[in-house]
C-alpha positions, 0 to 999 in steps of 0.5 A: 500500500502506497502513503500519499502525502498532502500538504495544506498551503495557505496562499492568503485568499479568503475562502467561503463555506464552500471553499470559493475564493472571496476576491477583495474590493480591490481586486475585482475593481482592478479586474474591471479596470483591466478589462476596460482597458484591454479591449476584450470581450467580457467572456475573452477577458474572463477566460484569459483571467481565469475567472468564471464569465458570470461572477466576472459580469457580477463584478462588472455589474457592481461596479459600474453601479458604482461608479456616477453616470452622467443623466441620460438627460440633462436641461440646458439653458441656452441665451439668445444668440445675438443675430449679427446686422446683416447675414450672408448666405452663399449659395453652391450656384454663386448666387450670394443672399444678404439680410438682417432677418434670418427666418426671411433668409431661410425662407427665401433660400429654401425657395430658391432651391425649388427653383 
């Protein structure tokens, strides 16, 4: 009968109940970042870093939530540009419009196209 020997090596990672390993904050923060910037796939990357597709988009997930978002609508308030005294418009035929009215213009210039 052969002995087998086992030896327990402690590597320092945390461990749940069912023996997975628990990444810190800081890792799984830096695998985020690591994978905005490598240009990967989130499956390519997951693989390449030997970490489960779905606890990788998990950790994707959480910190993008994490992390601000600018509104996907925000209210701008914009002043009346100041309309210069007079407005030139030339047109791909050479033909040059000039005035102060610029509604008079457009219309004029949207007519003169049907021409």
């Amino acid at each position: 009968m052969e002995t087998v020997t086992t030896e327990w090596v402690d590597t320092g990672e945390k461990r749940d109940r069912k023996g997975r390993r628990i990444a810190l904050a800081q890792q799984r923060a830096a695998a985020v970042e690591g994978y905005e910037r490598s240009g990967l796939t989130q499956r390519a990357f997951a693989e390449r870093e030997g970490i489960k597709y779905f606890t990788f988009a998990h950790w994707l997930r959480t910190e993008r939530l994490r992390k601000p978002r600018l509104p996907a609508f925000a209210e701008v308030k914009v002043r009346p540009a100041r309309v210069p005294s007079a407005v030139e418009i030339a047109l791909p035929n050479g033909l040059v419009v000039r005035g102060a009215d610029v509604e008079q213009l457009a219309e004029l210039v949207a007519r003169l196209r049907k021409c």
